[in-house]
C-alpha positions as CSV (number, residue, x, y, z in Angstrom):
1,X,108.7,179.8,80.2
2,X,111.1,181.7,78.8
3,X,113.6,180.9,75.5
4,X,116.4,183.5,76.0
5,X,119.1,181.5,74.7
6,X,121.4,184.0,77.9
7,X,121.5,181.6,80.6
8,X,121.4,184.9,82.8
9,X,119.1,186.4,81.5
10,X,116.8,183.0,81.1
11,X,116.9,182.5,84.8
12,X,116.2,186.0,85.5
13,X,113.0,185.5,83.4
14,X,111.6,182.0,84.8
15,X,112.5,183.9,87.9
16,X,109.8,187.0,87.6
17,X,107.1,184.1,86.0
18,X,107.8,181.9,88.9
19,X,109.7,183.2,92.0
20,X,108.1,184.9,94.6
21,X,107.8,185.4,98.7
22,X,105.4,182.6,98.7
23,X,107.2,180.2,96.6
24,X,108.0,177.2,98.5
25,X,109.3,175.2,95.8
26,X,109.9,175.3,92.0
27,X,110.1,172.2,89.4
28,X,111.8,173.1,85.8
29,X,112.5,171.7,82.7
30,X,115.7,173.1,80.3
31,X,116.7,172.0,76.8
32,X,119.9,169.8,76.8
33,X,121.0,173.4,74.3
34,X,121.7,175.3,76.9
35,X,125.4,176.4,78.9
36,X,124.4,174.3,81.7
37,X,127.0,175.8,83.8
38,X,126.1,178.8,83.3
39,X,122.5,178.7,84.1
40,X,123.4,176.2,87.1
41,X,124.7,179.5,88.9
42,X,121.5,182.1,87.6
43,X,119.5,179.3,88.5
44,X,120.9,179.2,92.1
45,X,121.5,183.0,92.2
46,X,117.2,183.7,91.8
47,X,116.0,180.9,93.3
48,X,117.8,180.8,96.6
49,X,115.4,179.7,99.5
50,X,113.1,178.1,97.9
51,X,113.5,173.5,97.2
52,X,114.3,173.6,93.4
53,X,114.7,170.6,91.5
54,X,114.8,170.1,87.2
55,X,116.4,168.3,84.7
56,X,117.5,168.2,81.0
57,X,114.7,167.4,78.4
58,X,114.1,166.1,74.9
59,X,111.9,168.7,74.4
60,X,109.9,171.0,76.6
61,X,105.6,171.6,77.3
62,X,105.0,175.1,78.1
63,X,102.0,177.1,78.8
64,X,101.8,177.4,74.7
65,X,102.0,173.7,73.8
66,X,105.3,172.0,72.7
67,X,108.3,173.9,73.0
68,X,111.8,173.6,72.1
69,X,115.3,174.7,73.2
70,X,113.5,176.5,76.4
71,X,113.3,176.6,79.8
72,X,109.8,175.9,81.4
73,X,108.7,175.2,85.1
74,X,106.2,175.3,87.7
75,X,106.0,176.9,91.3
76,X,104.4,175.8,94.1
77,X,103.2,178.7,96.7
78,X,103.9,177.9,100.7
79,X,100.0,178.3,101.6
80,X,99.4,175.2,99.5
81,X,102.1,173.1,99.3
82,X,104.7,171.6,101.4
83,X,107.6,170.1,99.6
84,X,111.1,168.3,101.0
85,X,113.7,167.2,98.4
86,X,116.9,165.6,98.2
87,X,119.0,163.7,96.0
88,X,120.7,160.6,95.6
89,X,124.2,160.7,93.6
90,X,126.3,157.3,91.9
91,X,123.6,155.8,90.6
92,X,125.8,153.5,89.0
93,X,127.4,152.6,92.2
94,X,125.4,153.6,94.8
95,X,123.7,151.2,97.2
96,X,120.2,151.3,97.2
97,X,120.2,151.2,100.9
98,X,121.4,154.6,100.4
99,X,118.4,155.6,98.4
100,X,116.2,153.9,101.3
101,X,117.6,155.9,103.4
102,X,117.2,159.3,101.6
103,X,113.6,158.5,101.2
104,X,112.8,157.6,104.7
105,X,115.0,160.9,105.7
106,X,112.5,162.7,103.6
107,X,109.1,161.4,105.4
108,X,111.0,162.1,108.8
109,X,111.4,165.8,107.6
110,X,108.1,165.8,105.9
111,X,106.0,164.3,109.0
112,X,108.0,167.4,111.3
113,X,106.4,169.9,108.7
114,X,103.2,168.1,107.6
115,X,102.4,166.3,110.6
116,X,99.1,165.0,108.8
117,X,100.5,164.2,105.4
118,X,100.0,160.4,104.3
119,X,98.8,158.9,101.5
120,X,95.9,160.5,100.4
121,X,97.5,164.2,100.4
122,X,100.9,163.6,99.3
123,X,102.7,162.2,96.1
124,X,106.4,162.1,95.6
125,X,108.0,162.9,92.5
126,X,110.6,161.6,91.0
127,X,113.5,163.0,88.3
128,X,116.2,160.8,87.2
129,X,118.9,160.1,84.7
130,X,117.7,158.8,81.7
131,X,121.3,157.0,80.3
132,X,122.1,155.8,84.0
133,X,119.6,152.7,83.2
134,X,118.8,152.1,86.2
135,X,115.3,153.2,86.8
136,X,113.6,150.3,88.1
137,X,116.0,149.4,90.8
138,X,116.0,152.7,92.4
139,X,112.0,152.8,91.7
140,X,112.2,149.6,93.9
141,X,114.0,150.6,96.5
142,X,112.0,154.0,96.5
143,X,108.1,152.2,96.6
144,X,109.9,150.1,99.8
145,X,109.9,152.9,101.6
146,X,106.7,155.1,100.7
147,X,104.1,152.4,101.3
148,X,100.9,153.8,99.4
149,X,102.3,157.4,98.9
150,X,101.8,157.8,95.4
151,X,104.9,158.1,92.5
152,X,105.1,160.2,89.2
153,X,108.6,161.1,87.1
154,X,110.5,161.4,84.2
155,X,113.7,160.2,82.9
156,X,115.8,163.3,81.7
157,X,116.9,163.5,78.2
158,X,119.1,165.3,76.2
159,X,117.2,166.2,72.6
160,X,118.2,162.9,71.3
161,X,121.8,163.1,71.3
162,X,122.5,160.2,74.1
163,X,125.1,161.7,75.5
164,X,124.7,163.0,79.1
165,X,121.5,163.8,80.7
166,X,121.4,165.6,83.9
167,X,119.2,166.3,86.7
168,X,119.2,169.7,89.2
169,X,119.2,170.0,92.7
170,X,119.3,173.2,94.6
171,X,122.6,174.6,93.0
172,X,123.6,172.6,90.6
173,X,123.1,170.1,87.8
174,X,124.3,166.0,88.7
175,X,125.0,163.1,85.9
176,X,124.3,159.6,87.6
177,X,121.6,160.5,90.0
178,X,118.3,161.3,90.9
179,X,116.3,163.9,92.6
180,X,113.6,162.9,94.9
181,X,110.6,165.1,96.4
182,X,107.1,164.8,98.6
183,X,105.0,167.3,97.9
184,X,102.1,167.6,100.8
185,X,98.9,169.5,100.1
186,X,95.4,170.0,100.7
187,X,94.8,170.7,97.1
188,X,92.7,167.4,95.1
189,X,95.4,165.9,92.7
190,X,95.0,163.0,90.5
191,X,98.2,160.9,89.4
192,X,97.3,159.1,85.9
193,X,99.3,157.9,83.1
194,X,98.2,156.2,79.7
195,X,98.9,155.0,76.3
196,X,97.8,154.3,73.1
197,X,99.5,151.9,72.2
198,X,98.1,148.5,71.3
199,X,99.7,144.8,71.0
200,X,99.8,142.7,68.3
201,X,99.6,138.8,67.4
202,X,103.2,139.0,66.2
203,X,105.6,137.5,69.3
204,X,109.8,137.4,69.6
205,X,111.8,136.4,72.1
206,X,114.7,138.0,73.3
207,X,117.6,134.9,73.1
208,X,120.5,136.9,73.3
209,X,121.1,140.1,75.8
210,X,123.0,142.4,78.4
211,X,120.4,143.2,80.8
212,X,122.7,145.4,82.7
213,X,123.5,148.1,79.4
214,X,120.0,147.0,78.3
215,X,121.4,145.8,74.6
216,X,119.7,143.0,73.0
217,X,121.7,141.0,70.2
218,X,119.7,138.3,69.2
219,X,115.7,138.0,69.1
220,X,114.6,134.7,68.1
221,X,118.3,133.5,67.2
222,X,118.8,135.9,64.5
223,X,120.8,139.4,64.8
224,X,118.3,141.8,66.3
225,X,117.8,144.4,65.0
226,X,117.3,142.5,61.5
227,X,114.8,140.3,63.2
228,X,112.9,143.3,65.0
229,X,112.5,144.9,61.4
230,X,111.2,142.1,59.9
231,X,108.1,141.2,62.3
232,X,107.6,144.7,63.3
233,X,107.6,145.8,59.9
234,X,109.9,149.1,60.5
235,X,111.1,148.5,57.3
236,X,114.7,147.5,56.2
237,X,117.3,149.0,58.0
238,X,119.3,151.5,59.0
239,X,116.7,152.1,61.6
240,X,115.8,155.8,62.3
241,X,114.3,157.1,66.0
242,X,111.1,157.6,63.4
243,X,110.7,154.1,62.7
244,X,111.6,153.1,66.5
245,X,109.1,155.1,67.2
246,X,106.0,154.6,65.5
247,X,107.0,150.4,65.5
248,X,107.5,149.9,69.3
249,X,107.5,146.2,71.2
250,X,104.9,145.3,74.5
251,X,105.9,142.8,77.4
252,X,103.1,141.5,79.0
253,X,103.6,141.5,83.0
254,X,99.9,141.1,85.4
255,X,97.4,140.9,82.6
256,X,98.9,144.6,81.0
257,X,100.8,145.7,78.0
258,X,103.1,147.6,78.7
259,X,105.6,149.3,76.1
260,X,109.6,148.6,75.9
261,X,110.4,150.9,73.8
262,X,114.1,150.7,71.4
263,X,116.4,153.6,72.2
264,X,118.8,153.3,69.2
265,X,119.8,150.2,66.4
266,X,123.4,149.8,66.7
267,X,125.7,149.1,64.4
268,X,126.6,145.7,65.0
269,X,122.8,144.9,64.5
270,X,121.9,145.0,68.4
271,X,119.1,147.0,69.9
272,X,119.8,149.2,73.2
273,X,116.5,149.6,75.1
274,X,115.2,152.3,77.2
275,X,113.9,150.1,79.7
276,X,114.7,146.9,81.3
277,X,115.2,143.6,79.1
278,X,116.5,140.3,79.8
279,X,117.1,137.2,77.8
280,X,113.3,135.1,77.5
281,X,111.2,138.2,77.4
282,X,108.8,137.8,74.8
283,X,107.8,140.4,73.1
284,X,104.9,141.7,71.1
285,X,104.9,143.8,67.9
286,X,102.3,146.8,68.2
287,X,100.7,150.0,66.8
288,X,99.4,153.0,67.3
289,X,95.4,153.7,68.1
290,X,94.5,157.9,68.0
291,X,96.7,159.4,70.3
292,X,94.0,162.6,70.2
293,X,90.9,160.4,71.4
294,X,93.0,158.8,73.9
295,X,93.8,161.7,75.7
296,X,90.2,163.5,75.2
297,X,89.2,160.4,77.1
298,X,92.2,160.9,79.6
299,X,91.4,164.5,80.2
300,X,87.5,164.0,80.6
301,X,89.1,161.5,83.6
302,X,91.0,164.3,84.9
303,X,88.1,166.1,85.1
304,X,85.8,164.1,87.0
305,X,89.0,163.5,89.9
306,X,89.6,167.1,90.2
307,X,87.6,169.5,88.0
308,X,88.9,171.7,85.1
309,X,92.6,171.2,86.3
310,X,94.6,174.4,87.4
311,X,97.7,173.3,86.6
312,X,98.8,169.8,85.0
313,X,102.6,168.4,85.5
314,X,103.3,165.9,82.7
315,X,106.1,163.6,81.8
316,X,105.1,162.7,77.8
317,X,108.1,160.2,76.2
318,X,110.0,161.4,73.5
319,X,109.0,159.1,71.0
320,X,105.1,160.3,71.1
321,X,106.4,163.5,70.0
322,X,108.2,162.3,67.3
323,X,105.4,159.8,66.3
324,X,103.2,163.0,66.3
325,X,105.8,165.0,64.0
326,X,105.7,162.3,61.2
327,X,102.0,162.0,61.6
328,X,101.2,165.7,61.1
329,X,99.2,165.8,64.6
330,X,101.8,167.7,66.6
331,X,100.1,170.9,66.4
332,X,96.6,169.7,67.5
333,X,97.9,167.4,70.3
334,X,100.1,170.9,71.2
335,X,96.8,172.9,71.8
336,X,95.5,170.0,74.1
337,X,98.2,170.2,76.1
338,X,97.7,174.0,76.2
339,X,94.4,173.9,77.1
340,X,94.4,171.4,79.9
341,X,97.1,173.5,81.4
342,X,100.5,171.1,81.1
343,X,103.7,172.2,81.8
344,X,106.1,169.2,81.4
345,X,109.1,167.9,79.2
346,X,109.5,164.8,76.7
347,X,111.5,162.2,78.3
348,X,113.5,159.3,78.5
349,X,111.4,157.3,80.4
350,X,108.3,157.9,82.5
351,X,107.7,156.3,86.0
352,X,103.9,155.8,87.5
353,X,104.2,154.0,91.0
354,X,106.9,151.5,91.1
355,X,106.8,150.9,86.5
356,X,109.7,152.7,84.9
357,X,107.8,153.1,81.4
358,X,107.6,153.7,77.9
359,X,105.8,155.7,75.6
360,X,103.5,157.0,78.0
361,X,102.3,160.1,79.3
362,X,102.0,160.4,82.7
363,X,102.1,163.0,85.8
364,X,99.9,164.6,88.3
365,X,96.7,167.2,87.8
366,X,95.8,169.9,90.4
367,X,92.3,171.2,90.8
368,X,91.6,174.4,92.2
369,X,90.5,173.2,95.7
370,X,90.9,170.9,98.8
């Protein structure tokens, strides 16, 4: 981790923490604060050789806990790991034939270097753009092609300010796309995500909506966002990322709840989502159980898949951390983290398999051994 605010000199650091002649492949996280042009060119100065992949954050988790305006990351050594990357630009526009065919490019490369990797050794992970909105199509078109390899990711973020979020590739930093990897090993890892959040009796349906820019205008006839205020009870408007936050919606889709979280209340009363929407959705209001017992239990799970975890790579959505802000319990879910060894970022989005989620936090824990 490092917080030098001198993109030079940040890379330089993250370089001695994390670069070395066994590292095979390095995963970071930056704060949205950063020159990012700068640091594109120390990043790609001290980390040539090795597959390196990031993105922009809402927030970082470092060694220490929750971080801000920093840079953290993780390494993977060569003895353990085998890692193939690539990327897939346009997102808007792109074909997602094309993203087909970047993932079956990467088994092909992957079975030449990990002739045994399948399923049960290797997970792919997943960075994207968290304004681009399109998450679940190129999740689709992704699952297609790796069968039963498992998927973790985040959606990149930008501290909240909804302007651009980016992800990295090998040189540089791209808008509208998304990086891709398998990662191969012999090491036991456990994929996992949960939530603590909880449906209600309240319903809404969505009667009005863009599905494509994910805005909803009307829910149950009326303009949204008054409607959404009302049976949530957020609380009369102008509707803060607080209030989004700690009053979030459920769809129900194969017997789960899973959360749709509200990116922003717009000015002309409609509601842009950070996940996919579409006119007859119906909607639950919800709450918040103990985020601390629900990750005890989650870790205690960890540890029976793999043991005390080495090393834990987490993708935790932004609006936990700012439910854990108002509710005074940032600083003792911070030391969990800590302990359990995650290094991660807050996000825009998590994706577990082939769901582009919501308030979540998900990712992948290593043990020690094979």
């Amino acid at each position: 981790m490092t917080v030098d605010r001198d993109p030079a000199l940040a890379a330089a650091e993250l370089a001695r923490q994390l670069n070395g002649p066994e590292t095979g492949a390095v995963v970071f996280f930056c704060s949205a604060t950063y020159d990012l042009e700068r640091l594109e060119g120390a990043l790609a100065k001290r980390f040539g050789g090795a597959e390196i992949l990031g993105c922009t954050s809402a927030g970082e988790i470092s060694p220490q806990g929750y971080t801000e305006r920093a840079i953290v990351g993780m390494s993977f050594p060569r003895s353990d790991f085998t890692v193939v990357s690539d990327r897939c630009e346009g997102l808007a526009t792109a074909s997602l034939l094309r993203v087909c065919s970047t993932v079956d490019g990467l088994r092909r490369r992957l079975a030449v270097r990990a002739p045994g990797a399948d399923a049960s050794n290797t997970f792919a992970l997943l960075l994207i753009d968290g304004l681009a909105g399109v998450e679940e199509p190129v999740l689709s078109a992704i699952m297609r092609e790796l069968g039963d390899i498992p998927l973790v990711g985040g959606s990149a973020g930008d501290n909240l300010k909804f302007k651009e979020t980016l992800v990295f590739h090998q040189d540089a930093f791209f808008a509208q796309s998304a990086v891709i990897a398998l990662v191969h090993t012999e090491r036991r890892f456990e994929i996992f995500k949960t939530q603590h959040i909880r449906s209600l009796d309240t319903k809404m349906v969505i009667t009005e909506a863009d599905p494509v820019r994910r805005v909803v205008t009307e829910i149950n006839a009326e303009p949204a966002s008054v409607e959404y205020a009302r049976l949530s009870g957020a609380g009369t408007e102008p509707l803060a990322p607080m209030q989004l936050a700690t009053h979030p919606l459920t769809v129900r889709v194969g017997g789960d709840d899973y959360v749709r979280s509200i990116r922003s209340a717009n000015d002309d009363a409609s509601l842009t989502f950070y996940c996919a929407i579409d006119e007859g959705i119906v909607l639950s209001a919800a709450a918040a159980t103990d985020m601390v017992d629900d990750l005890g239990r989650l870790f205690a799970r960890i540890e029976c898949a793999v043991g005390r975890p080495s090393a834990v790579l987490g993708f935790d959505c932004i609006f936990r951390r700012l439910e854990l802000e108002m509710s005074g319990m940032k600083s003792r879910v911070s030391r969990m983290l800590a302990a359990n060894n995650v290094v991660g970022f807050s996000t825009y989005g998590e994706q577990f398999q082939a769901m582009h989620l919501n308030q979540t936090f998900s990712g992948i824990a290593f043990g020690d051994g094979p």
